[in-house]
N, C-alpha and C positions, 0 to 999 in steps of 0.2 A: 162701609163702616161710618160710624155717624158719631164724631166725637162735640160735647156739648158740654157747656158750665153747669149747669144747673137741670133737676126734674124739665122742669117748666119749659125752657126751651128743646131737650130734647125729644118732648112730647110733641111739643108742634112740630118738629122736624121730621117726626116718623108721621104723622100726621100728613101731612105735607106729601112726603112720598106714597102716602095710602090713595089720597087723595089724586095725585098727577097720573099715578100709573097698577091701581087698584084693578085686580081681572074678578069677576063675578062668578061665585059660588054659591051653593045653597046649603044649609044644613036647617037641623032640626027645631032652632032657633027663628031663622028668615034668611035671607039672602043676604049676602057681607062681600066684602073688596078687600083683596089680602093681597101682597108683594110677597118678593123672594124673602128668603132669611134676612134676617136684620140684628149687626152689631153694633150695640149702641153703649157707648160710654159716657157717663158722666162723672165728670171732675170733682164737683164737691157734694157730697153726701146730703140729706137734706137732715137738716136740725131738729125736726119734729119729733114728739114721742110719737111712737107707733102705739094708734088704738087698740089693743090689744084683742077686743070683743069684733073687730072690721070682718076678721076671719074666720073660718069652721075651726075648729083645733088642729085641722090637720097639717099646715104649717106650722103654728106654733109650737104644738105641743113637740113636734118631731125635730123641727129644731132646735128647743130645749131640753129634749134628751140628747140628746149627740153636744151640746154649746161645751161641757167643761173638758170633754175628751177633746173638742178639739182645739181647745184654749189650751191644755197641757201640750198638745203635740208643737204648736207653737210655743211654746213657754221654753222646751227643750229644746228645739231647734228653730227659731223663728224665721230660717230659708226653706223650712220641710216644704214641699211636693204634695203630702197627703193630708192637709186639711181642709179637707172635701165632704161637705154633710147631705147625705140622701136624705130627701123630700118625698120620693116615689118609693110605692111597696109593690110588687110584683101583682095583690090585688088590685090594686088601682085599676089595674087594666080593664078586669070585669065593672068598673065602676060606673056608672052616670054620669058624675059629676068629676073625673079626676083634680089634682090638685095640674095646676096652671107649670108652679115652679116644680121643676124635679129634683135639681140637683144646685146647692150652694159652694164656691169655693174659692178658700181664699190662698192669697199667693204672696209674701212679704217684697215688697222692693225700694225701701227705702223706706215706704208707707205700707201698711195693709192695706190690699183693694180685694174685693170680694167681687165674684163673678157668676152669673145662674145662666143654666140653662132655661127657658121658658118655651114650654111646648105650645102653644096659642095664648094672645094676648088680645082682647077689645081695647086700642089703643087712644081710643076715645072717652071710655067710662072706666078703666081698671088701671091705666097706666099707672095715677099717679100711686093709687091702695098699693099696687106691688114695687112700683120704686120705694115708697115706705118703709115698707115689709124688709127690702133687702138691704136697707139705712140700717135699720134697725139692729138686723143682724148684725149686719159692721161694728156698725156702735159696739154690739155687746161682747163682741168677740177681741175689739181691738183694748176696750177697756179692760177687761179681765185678763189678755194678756200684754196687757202694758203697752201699748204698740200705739206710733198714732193713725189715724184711719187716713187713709187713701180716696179710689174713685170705687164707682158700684158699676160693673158691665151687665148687661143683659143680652146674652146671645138668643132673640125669640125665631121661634121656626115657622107660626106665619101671625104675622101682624097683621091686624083685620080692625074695620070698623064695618056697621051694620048699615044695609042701602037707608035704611028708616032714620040713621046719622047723618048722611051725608052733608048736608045743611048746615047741621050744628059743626061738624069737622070741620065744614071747609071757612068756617067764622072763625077757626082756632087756628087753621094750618099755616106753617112758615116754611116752604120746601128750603133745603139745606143741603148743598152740596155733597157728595160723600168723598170719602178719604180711602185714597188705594195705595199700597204700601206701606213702609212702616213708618210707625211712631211708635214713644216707650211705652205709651198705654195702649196701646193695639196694634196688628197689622194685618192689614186686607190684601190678599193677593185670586186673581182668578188668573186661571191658565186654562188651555185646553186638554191638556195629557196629564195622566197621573204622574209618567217623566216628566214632564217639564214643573209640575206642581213639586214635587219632591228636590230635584236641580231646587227651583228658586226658593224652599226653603232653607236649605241649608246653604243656598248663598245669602239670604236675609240675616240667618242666624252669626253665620260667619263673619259677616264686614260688619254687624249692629249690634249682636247680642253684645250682654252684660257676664262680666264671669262673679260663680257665685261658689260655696261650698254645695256639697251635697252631704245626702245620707249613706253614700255605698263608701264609710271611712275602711273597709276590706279590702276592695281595689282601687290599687295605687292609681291608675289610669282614667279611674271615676270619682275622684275623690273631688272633684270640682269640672261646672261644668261652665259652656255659653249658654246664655237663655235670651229667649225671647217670651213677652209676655202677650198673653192670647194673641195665638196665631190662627188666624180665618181663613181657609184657602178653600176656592170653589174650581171646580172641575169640570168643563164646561162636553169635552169628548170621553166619556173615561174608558170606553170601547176602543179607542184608538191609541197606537204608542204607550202600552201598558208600562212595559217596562223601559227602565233607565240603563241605557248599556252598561252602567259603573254599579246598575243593583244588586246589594250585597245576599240576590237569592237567586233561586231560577225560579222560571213561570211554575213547575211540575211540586216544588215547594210551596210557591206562593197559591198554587190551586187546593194542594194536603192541607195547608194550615187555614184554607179558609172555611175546606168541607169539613175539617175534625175539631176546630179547635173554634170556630166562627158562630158554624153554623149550624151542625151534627146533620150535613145534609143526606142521610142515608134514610133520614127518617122527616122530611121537609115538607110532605103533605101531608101527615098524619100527627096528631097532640103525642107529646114524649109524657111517658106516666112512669119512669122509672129512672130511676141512678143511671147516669150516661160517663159519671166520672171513671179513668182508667186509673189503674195501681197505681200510686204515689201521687198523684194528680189533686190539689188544695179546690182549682176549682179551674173552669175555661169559661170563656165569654159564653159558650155555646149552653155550659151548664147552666150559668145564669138567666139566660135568656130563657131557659126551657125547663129543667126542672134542678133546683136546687134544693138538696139533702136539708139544710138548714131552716131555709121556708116554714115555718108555720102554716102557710098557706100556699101551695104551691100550684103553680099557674103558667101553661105553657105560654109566654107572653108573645112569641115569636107568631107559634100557629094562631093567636085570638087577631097579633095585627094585621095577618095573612087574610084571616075570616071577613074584619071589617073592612079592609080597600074594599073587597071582592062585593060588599053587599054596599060600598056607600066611597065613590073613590076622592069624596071631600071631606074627607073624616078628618079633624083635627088632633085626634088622642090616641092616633096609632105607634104610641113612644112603648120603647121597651127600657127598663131599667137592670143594668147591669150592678150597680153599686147596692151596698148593704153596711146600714149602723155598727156591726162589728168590724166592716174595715177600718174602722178609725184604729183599730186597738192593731191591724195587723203590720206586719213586717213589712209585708209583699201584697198591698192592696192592688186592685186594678188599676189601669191604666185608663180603660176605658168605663166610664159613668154611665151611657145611656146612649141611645140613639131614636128616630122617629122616620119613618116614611111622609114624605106630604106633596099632594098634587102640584105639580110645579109648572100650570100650563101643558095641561096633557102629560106631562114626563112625570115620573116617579123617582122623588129628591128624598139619596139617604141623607140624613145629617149624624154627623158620627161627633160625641163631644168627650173629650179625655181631659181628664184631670194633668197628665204629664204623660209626653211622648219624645223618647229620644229617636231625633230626627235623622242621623246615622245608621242607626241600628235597628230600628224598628218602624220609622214610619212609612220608610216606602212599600213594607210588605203589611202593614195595616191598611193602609193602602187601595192596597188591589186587592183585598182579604173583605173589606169593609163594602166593597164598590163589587165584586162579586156579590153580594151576599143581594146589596141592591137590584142588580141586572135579575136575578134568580126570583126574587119576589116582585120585580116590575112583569118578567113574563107569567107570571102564574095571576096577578092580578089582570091582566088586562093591557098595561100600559105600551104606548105604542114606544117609549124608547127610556130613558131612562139619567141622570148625573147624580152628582157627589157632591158633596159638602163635609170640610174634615176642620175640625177646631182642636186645641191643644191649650190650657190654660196657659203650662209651662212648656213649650218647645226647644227643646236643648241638644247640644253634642259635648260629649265630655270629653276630657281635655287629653286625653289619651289616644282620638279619634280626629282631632281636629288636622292632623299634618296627611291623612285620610282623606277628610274633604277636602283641603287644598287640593290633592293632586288629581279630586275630581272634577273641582270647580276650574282649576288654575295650571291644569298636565301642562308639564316642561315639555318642549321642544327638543326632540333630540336633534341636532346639526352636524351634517356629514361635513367631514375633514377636507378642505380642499386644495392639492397639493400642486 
């Protein structure tokens, strides 16, 4: 994690890191030098107007469809969870040219800060257009609903410059330390086990988070939670120590909810062309990723990422989008926005990014649901092994849960009597 005052510096800092420890790929473009994922925050927003012409309309215009629904959803609740605006269309995938940002989201704490997922970034010729871009939005969102603006994070999944850069990068680069653990604008943690990843976040949460209201005013026991704000945890074994002896699932569930509800693996080599949802079912990750009723355009995004490892295992644009512009209006949107495969030095790195994940009750069986789903498309593409990457805007436990995690973080001692 890479926190920074300003664009300007934070560019040379990712820079910097492109630059010291850059492993060489080739794509369709020329040969480029990409690092792992990369969280980058910066503190003050930049003050420029956003050119508004810089971009194709497909930024623009999609985030100004979605700007006033989610300025209301703040306006109503300015601690909601779900003002989260999708950038990505399920077409995208068949595209050429995908759009860069997929998903914008903002999260109030004190300030409005906005936070995007970006699937590949040239952090040498586009960094500053898309920090802009996501100024901009701030700007517009924090204005309309009266809020004052915060920091802008960019979670990118691989930061790259081109070998024909090198030169010029390395006249700009400032390598920069990076930041592990928490602070209130980010926190970076890697571990090796999905247990031990899950353990330290809800101990992160527990001793640092911040207590907030929520939107579940029904139950008394969620009616306020802890939070933590973007949580970055990378996974270094996820094949090993899956579960957390204190996990509130068993393995035989956590394997059901990742084939029925993940992944729809019954059907994982072949394109899904039909309604997958069961009776009373609004919608599953697995629907979205594969075919969704709603679509317009409906596109198994899952089997098209599967296609391109297999024909190109440097492919930058193998993102699937879970999120959809009618969530803004719903009760019970996703949890989970999007996710992307990307070559991670031979290994196949999922990156899983969620709008809001209660870290109690749901993320350790996301989890191992999210990092199956990885392991399953690392062996079918090729790849000799396989890790995790799990982000969370808003990572929380509510407050009905929390004497819960005490006695998993902090189990008392029982002491025998001695007479």
């Amino acid at each position: 994690m890479i926190i920074a005052q300003d664009c300007e510096d934070a560019r040379r800092a990712i820079l910097g890191k492109i630059v010291e420890n850059g492993a060489r790929c080739r794509s369709r473009f020329g040969i480029y030098l990409r690092v792992d994922p990369s969280l980058l925050i910066v503190e003050n927003s930049s003050e420029a107007d956003f050119p508004k012409d810089y971009f194709s309309e497909k930024y623009l215009k999609r985030f100004e469809e979605a700007l006033d629904t989610c300025v209301e959803k703040l306006k109503e609740r300015k601690y909601t969870r779900r003002a989260s605006i999708p950038i990505w269309r399920p077409e995208d995938t068949l595209s050429n040219n995908p759009p860069a940002i997929t998903e914008i989201s903002f999260l109030f704490d004190e300030k409005l800060h906005a936070t995007a997922y970006i699937r590949s970034l040239d952090c040498l010729n586009y960094f500053e257009s898309n920090f802009r871009f996501l100024s901009f939005a701030l700007k517009s969102v924090a204005e309309k609903a009266e809020l004052p603006e915060g920091s802008v994070a960019m979670l990118i999944a691989i930061p790259h410059i081109y070998e024909r850069d090198l030169n010029r990068a390395k006249s700009i680069a400032e390598p920069m330390d990076e930041i592990y653990g928490y602070t209130s604008l980010g926190t970076h943690l890697v571990e090796d086990y999905l247990s031990s990843a899950w353990h330290s976040a809800l101990e992160t949460i527990y001793n640092h988070g911040k207590s907030k209201e929520t939107e579940w005013d029904m139950f008394e026991g969620q009616k306020t939670s802890k939070f933590v704000h973007r949580l970055f945890i990378e996974v270094l074994k996820p094949e090993e120590n899956k579960l957390h002896d204190k996990a509130p699932f068993t393995e035989r569930y956590g394997i059901d909810y990742a084939h029925d509800y993940i992944i729809y693996a019954n059907k994982l080599l072949e394109r899904v062309e039909e309604n997958i949802l069961k009776e009373g079912e609004e919608y599953t990750y697995a629907e979205r990723a594969r075919f969704c009723v709603k679509d317009q355009v409906k596109v198994d995004q899952l089997f098209e990422v599967i296609r391109k490892l297999k024909e190109d295992p440097c492919r930058r644009d193998c993102y699937v989008g879970i999120s959809r512009p009618w969530d803004l209006t719903s009760k019970d949107p996703p949890c989970l926005r999007g996710y992307q495969f990307v070559n991670n030095g031979g290994k196949l790195k999922g990156i899983f990014y969620m709008r809001s994940n209660d870290a109690y009750g749901a993320m350790h069986a996301n989890m191992f649901g999210f990092s199956l789903l990885t392991k399953y498309v690392a062996e079918i593409t090729g790849f000799c092994d396989y890790n995790y990457a799990h982000f969370a805007v808003d990572a929380h436990i509510y407050s009905g849960f929390l004497e819960a995690v005490k006695e998993i973080l902090y189990p008392e001692m029982k002491r025998k009597k001695i007479n």
